[in-house]
N, C-alpha and C positions, 0 to 999 in steps of 0.2 A: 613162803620164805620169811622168818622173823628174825632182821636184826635190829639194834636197839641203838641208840645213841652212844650210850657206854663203851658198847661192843664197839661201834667201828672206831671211837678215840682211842679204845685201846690197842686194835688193829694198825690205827695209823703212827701209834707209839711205837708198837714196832719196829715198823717200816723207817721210821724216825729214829730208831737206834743206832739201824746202820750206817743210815745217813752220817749221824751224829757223831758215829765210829770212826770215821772217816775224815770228818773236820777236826774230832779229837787225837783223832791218830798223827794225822799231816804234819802238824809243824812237830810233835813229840819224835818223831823217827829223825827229821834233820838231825837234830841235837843226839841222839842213840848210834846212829853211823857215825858221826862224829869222834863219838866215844871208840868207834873199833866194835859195835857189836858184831856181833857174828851174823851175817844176811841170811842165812842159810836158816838158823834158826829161828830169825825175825819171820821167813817166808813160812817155816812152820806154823809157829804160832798165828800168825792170821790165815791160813788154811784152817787153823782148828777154829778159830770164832769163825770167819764164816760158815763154814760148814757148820758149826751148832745153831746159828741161826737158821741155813737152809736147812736142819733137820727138825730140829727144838720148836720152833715156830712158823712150820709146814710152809714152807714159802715155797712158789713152785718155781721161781728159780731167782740167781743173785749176779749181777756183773759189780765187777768191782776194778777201781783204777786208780795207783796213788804214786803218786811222781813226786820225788824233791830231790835236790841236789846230787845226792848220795844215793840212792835209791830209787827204781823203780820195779813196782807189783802191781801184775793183774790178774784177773781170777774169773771166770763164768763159770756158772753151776746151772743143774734143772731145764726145763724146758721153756721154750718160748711160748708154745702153742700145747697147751697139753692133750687138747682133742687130737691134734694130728699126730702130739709125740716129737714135735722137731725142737730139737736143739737153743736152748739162747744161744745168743752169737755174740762173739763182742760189738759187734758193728750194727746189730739192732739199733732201731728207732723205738724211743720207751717215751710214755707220759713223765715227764719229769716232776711233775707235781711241784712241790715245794718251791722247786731250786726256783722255779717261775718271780719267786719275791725277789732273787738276788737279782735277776736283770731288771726287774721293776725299781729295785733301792739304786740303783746303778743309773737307771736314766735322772732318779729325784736327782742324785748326787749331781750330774751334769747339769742339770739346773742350777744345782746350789752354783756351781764353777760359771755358769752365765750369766748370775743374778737376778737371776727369774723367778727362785725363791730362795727362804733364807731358813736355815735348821733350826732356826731359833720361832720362827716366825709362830703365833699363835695359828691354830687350826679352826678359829672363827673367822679367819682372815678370807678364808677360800668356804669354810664348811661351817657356816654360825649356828645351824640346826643340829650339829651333833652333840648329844648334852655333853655340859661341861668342856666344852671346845674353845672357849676363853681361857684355860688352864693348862690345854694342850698343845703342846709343840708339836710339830713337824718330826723332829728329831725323835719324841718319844712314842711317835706311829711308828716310825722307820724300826723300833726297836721295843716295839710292844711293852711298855710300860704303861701306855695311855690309858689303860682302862676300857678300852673300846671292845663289846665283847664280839665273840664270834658268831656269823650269821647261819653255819653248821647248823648252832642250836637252835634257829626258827623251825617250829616242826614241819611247814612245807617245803622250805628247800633241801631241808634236812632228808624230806620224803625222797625229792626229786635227786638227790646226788645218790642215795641209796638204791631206789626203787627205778622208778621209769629214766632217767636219766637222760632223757631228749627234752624234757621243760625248758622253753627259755626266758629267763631274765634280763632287763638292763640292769647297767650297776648302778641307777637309780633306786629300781627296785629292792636290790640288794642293799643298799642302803638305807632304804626306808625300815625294811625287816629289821636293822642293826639297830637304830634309834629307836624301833619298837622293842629294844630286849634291855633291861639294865646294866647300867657301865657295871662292872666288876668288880672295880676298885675307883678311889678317887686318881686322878693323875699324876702319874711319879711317884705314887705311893707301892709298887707290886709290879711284878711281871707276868703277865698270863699270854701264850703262844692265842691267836687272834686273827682268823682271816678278815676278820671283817677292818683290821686296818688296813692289807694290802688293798681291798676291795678301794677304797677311798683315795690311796694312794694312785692305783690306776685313775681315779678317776680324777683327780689333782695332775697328773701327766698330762690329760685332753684340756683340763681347762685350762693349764700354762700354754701349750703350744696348737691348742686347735686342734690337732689330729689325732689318730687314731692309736690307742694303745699301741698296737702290735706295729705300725708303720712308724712310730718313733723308735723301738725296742727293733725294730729289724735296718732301720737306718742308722742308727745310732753305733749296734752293740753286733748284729746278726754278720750284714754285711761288711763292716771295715773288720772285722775276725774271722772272716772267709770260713763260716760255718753254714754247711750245703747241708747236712742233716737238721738243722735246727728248726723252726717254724714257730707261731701263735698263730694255730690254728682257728679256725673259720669253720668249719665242718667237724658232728662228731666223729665221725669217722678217718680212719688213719691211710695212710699210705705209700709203697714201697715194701720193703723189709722191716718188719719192726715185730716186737715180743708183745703178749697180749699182757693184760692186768687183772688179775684176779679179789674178790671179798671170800670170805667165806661165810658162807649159810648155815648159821648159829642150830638152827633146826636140824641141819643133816651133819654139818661138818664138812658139806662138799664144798670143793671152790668155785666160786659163780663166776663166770666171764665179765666184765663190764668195763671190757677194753673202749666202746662206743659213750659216748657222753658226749653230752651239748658242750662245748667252751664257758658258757654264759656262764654257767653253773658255777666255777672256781674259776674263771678271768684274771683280772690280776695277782689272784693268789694261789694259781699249779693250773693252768692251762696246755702250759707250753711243751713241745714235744722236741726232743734232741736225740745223740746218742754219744756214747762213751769218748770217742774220738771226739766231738765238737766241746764234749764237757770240760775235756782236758784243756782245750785251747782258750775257753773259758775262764776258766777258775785261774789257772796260770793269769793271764789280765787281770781279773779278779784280784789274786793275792800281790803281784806287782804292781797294779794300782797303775795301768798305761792307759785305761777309759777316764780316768780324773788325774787332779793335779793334784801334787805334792798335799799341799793342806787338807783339800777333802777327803784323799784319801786315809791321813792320820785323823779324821771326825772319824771314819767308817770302821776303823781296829780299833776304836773305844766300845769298852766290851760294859754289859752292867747283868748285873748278879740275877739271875734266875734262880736259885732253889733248885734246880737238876742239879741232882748226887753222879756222880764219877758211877754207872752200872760196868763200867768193865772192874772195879775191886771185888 
């Protein structure tokens, strides 16, 4: 089975689309029912993107949920399990990957609100080995501007997320691989998407408060939003109800299973496993801002310019 680095960044652009669809869509539909759109048609037209995406970019299957004011849309496609054939379900348990950063930036921020750390603070302060870490802030990990590149590109972990997928790492380790690859840019100067800052991030959580990534993020965020689906898992393997995750194998074009993976692997940066329902309840805190106070929550909507073009014109 040969896939290549390119291949799965562009795989995971995908999967990043939809995502992206979704945050770009959110607050643009308030403002559209506002207007008197017509729902009826809105719910068309996102029946037709998704489904171009579950067909156009063979996804084996897509859940989708977008709640505001005005409006609520949900959508499941494809299957969960494609070996048995059964169904996604809206109430599947999914690797959430990505979203894993927003509870990660969510606990920093409650720091920020304790004063345990500060946005401003330089990133030699806690981490004086990562180059040019006297230049970087807090603030511009939180929002990948730092230059800090991603640890993806080390070719063994890179191996191990692709290939065997049970290797494990600390985020030591994963850190040391990052400092072994060159910053990207200097700091504040570019934006480049970057796990290797959540990595360090998580690891800035444990050394403010002593514990354990996932035991702050399930005290802090899990349990007072009474989210029974959600987890940072401990073991590769899943459990309950939940949809598998598919790569596809560049060689054949078939989709490989690789629902199983260590946690170590991507930790602070898409570990964590939820489901539709719990995301809802999430993101809603999330965009009203009930886990932070007034102020940090206005740092957290300060937005800065990445270079992603609008794909849905």
């Amino acid at each position: 089975m040969k896939k290549t680095n390119s291949t799965l960044i562009s795989k995971i652009s995908k999967i990043s689309k939809i995502l992206i669809l979704l945050c770009v869509i959110l607050p643009s539909l308030s403002i559209r029912t506002e207007a008197q759109v017509n729902v009826k048609n809105l719910e068309t037209r996102l029946d037709e993107i998704i489904d171009s995406f579950y067909v156009n970019d063979r996804l084996p299957g897509i859940v989708v949920g977008i709640w505001t004011p005005n409006f609520s849309y949900r959508k499941v496609v494809g299957k969960g399990d494609i070996q048995t054939g059964v169904d996604r379900r809206y109430d599947d348990k999914i690797r959430i990957g990505s979203i894993t950063k927003t509870f990660v930036a969510t606990v920093i921020l409650q720091l920020v609100d304790e004063n345990k750390i500060g946005l401003d603070d330089p990133l030699s302060k806690y981490y004086p080995q990562v180059p040019n870490s006297s230049d970087i802030t807090i603030r511009e990990v939180l929002d990948m501007t730092s230059g800090i590149p991603d640890y993806i590109e080390d070719k063994v972990i890179d191996s191990s997320f692709i290939y065997t997928r049970l290797n494990k790492f600390t985020p030591q380790e994963i850190l040391d691989a990052t400092i072994a690859l060159k910053p990207d840019f200097e700091p504040g100067k570019g934006w480049k998407y970057s796990n290797g800052n959540y990595n360090i991030l998580g690891m800035l959580v444990e050394k403010i408060t002593g514990n354990k990534l996932e035991d702050e993020i399930n005290n802090r965020i899990i349990t007072p939003l009474g989210l029974v689906n959600t987890s940072f898992p401990t073991s590769p393997y899943m459990e309950g109800q939940y949809s598998h995750g598919y790569m596809t194998d560049t060689a054949t074009g078939k989709l490989v299973d690789v629902t199983v993976i260590d946690p170590s692997i991507t930790w602070a940066a898409g570990a964590m496993i939820s489901n539709l329902d719990d995301l809802k309840i999430f993101e809603a805190a999330l965009a009203n801002g009930t886990l932070l106070s007034p102020a940090t929550q206005a740092e957290r909507l300060k937005f800065v310019k990445t270079g992603v073009k609008d794909f849905l014109k």
